[in-house]
The first five atom37 places (N, CA, C, CB, O) and aatype in JSON, in Angstrom:
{
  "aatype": [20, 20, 20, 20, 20, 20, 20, 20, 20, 20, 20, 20, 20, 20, 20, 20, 20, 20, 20, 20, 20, 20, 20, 20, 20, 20, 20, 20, 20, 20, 20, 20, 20, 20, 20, 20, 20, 20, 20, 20, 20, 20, 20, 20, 20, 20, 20, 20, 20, 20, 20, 20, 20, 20, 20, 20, 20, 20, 20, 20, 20, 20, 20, 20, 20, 20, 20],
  "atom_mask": [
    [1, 1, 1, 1, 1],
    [1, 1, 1, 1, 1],
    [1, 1, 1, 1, 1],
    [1, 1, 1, 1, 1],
    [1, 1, 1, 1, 1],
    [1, 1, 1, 1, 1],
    [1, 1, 1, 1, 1],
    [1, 1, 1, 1, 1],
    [1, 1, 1, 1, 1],
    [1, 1, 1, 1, 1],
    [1, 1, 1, 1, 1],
    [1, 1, 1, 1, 1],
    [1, 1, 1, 1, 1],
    [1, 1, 1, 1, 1],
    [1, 1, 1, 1, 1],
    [1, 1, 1, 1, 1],
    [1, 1, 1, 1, 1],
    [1, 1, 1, 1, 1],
    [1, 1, 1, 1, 1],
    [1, 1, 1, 1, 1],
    [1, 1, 1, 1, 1],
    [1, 1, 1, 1, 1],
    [1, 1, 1, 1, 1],
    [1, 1, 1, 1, 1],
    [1, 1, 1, 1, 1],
    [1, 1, 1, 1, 1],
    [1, 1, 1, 1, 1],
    [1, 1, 1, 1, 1],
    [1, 1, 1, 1, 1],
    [1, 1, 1, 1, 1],
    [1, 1, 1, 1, 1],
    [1, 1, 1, 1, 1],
    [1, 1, 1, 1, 1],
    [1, 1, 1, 1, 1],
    [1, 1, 1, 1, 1],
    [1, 1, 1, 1, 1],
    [1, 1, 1, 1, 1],
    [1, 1, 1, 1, 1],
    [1, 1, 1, 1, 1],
    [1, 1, 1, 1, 1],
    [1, 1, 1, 1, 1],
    [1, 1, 1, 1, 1],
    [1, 1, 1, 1, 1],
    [1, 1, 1, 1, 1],
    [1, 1, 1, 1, 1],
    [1, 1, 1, 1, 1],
    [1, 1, 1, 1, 1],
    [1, 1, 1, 1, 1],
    [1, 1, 1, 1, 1],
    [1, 1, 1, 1, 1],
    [1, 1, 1, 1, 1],
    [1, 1, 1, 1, 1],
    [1, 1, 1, 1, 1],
    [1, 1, 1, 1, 1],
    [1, 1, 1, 1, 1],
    [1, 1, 1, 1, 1],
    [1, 1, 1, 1, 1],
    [1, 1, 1, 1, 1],
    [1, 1, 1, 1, 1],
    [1, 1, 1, 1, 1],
    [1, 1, 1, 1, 1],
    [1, 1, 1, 1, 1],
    [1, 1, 1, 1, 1],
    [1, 1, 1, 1, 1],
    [1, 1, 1, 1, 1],
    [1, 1, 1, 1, 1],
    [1, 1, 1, 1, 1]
  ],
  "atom_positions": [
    [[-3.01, 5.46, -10.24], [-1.7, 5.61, -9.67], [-1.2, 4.24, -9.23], [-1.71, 6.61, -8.49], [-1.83, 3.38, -8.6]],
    [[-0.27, 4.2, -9.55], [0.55, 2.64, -9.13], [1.74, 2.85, -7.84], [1.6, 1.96, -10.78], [2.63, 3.69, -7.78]],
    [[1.45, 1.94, -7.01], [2.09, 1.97, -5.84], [3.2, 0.99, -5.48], [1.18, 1.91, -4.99], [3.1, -0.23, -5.58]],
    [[4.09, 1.57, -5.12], [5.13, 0.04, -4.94], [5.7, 0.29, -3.59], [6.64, -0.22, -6.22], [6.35, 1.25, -3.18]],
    [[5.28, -0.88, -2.95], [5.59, -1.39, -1.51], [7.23, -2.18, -1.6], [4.18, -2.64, -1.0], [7.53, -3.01, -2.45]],
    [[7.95, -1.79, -0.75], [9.28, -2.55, -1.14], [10.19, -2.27, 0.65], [10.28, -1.53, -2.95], [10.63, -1.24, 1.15]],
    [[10.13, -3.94, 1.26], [10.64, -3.79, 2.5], [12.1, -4.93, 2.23], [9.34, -4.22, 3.81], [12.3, -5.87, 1.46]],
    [[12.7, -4.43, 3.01], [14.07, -5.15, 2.84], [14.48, -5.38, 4.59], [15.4, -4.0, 1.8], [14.11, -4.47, 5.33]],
    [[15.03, -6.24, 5.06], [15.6, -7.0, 5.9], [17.02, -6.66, 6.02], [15.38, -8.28, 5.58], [17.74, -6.91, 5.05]],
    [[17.35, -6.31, 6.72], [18.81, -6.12, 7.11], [19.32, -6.64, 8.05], [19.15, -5.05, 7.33], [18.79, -6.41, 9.13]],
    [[20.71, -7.69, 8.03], [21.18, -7.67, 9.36], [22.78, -7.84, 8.53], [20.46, -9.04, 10.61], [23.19, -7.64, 7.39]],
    [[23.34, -8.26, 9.71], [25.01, -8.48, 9.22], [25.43, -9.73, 8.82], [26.03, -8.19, 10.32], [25.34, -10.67, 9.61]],
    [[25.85, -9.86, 7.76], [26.24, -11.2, 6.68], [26.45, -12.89, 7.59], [28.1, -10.71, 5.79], [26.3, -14.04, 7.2]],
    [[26.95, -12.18, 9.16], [27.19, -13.2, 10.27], [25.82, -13.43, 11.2], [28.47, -12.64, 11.23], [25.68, -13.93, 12.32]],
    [[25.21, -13.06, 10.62], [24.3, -12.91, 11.66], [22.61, -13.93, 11.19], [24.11, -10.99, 11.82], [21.49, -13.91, 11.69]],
    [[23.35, -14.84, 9.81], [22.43, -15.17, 9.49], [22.2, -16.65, 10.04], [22.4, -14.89, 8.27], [23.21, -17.24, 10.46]],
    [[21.09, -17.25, 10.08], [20.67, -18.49, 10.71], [21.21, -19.79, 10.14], [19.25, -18.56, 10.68], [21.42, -20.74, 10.89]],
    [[21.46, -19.87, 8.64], [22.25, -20.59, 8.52], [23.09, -21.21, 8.61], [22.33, -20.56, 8.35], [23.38, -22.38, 8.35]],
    [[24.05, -19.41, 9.47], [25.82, -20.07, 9.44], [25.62, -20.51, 11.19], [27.62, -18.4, 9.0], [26.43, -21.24, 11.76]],
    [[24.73, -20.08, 11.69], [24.63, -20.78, 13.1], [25.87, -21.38, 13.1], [23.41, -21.87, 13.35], [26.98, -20.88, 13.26]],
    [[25.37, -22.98, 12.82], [26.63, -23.51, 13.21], [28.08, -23.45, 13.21], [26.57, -24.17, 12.92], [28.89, -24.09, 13.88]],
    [[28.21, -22.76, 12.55], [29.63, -22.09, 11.73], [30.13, -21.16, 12.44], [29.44, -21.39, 10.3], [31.2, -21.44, 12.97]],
    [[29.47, -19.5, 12.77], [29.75, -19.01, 13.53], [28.86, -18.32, 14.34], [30.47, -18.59, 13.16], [27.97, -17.48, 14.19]],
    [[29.57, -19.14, 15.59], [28.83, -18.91, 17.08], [28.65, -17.58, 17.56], [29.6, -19.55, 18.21], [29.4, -16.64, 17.31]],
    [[27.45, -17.51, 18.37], [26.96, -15.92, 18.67], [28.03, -15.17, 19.23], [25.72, -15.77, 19.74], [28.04, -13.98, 18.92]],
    [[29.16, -15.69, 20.17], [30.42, -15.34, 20.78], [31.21, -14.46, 20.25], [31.12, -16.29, 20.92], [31.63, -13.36, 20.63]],
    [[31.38, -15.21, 19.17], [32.53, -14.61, 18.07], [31.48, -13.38, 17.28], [33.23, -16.13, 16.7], [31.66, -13.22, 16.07]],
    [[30.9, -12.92, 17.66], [29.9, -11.68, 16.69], [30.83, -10.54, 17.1], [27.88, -11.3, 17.25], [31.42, -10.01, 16.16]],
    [[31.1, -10.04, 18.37], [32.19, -8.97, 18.76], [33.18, -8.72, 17.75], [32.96, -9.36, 19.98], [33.67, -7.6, 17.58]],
    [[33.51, -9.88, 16.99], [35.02, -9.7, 16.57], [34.94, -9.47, 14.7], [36.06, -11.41, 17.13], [35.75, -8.92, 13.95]],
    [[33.39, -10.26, 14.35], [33.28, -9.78, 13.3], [33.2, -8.57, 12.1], [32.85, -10.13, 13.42], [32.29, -7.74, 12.2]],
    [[34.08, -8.5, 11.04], [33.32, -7.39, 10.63], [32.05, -6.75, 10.36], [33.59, -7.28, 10.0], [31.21, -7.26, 9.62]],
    [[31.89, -5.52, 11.02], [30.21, -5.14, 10.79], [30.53, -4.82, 8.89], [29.46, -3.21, 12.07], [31.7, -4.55, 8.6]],
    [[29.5, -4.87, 7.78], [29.18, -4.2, 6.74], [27.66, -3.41, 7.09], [29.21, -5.23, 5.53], [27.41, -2.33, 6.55]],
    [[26.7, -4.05, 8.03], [25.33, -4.06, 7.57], [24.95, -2.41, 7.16], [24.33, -4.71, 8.85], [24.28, -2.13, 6.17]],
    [[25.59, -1.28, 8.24], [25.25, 0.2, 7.82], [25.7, 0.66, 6.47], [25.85, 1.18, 8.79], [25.08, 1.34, 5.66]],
    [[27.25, 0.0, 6.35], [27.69, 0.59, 5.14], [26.67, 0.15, 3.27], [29.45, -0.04, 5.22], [26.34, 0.8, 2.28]],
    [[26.55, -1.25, 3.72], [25.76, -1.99, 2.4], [24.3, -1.19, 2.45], [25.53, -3.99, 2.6], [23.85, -0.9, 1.35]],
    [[23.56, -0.85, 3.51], [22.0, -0.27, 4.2], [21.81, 0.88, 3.4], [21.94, 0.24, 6.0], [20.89, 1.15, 2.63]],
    [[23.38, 1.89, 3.88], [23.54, 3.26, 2.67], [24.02, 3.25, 1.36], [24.42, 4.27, 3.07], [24.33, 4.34, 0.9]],
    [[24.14, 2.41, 0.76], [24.14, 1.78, -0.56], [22.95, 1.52, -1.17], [24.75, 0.65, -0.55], [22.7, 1.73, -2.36]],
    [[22.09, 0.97, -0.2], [20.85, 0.61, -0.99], [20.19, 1.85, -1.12], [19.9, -0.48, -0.34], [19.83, 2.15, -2.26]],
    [[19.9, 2.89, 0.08], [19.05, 4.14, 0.31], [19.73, 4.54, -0.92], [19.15, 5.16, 1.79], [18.96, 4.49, -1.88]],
    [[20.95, 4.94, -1.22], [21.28, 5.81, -1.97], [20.64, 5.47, -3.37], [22.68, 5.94, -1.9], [19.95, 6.26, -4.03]],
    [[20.95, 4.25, -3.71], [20.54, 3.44, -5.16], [19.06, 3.88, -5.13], [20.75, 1.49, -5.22], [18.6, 3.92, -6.26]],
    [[18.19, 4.22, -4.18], [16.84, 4.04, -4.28], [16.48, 5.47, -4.13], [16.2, 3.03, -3.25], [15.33, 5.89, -4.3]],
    [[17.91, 6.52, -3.66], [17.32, 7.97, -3.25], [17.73, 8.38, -5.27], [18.56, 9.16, -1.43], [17.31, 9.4, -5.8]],
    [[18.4, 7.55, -5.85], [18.75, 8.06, -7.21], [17.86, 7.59, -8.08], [20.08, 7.72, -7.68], [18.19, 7.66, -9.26]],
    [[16.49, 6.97, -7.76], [15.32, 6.91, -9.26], [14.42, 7.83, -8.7], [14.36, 5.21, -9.75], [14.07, 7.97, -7.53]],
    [[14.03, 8.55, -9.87], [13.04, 9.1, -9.73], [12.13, 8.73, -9.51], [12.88, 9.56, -10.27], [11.64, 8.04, -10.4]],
    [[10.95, 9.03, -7.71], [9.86, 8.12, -7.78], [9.49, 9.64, -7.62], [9.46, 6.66, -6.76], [10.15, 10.67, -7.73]],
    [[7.46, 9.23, -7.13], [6.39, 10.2, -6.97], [6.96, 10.88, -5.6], [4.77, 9.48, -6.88], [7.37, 11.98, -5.24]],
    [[6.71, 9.48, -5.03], [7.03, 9.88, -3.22], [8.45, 9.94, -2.56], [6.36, 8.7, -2.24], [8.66, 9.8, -1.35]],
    [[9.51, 10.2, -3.66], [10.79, 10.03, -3.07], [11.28, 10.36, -2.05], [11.46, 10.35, -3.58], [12.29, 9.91, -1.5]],
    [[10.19, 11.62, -1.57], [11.06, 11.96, 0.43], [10.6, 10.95, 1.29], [10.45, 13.67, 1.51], [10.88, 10.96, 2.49]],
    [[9.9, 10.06, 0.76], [9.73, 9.02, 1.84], [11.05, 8.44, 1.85], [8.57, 7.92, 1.59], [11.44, 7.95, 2.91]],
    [[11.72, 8.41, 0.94], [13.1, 7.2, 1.13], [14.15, 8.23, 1.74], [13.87, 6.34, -0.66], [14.86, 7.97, 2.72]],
    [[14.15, 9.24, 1.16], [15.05, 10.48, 1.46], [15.28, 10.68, 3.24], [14.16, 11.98, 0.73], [16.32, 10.68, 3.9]],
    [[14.12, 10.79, 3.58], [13.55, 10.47, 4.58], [14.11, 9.75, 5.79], [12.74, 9.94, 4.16], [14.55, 10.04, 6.91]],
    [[13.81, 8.29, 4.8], [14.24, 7.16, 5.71], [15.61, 7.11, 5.67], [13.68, 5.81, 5.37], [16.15, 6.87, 6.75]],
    [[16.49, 7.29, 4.49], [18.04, 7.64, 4.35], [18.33, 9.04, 5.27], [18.45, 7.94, 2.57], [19.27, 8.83, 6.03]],
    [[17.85, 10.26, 5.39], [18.58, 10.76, 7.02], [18.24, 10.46, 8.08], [18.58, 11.98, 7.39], [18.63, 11.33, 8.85]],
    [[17.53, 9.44, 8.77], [17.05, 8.48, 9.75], [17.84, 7.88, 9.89], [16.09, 7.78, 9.63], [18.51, 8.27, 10.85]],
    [[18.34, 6.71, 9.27], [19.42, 6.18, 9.44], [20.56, 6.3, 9.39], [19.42, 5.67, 9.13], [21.28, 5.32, 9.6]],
    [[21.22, 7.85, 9.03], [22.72, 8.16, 9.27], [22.33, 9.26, 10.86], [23.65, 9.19, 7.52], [23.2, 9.88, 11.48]],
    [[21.35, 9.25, 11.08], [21.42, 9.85, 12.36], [21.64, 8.82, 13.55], [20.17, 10.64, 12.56], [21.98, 9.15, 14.68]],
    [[21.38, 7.44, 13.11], [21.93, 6.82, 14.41], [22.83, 6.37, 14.13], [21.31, 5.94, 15.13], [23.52, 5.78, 14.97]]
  ]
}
């Protein structure tokens, strides 16, 4: 049986360390959020292949529209 481990990182497009300098932690209030909307994009893309263990993702996709 072949197993595939697959973790992904999420935060909001502003929120990365790079743009630090660019834009300051201050201005985060005012930004647009995407991170939930792009998050259920991915679950979904990943609740639509057929795996072995798919209620694990299924799973983790109604977990995260519950908060």
């Amino acid at each position: 049986m072949t197993y595939i481990l697959l973790t992904i990182d999420v935060e909001d497009w502003f929120q990365v360390e790079n743009f630090k300098q660019y834009i300051p932690f201050s201005s985060w209030p005012s930004r647009e959020l995407r991170v939930e909307k792009n998050t259920h994009k991915i679950l979904d893309l990943l609740d639509s292949i057929e795996l072995a263990h798919s209620s694990q993702l299924t799973m983790s996709h109604q977990l995260s529209a519950m908060s």
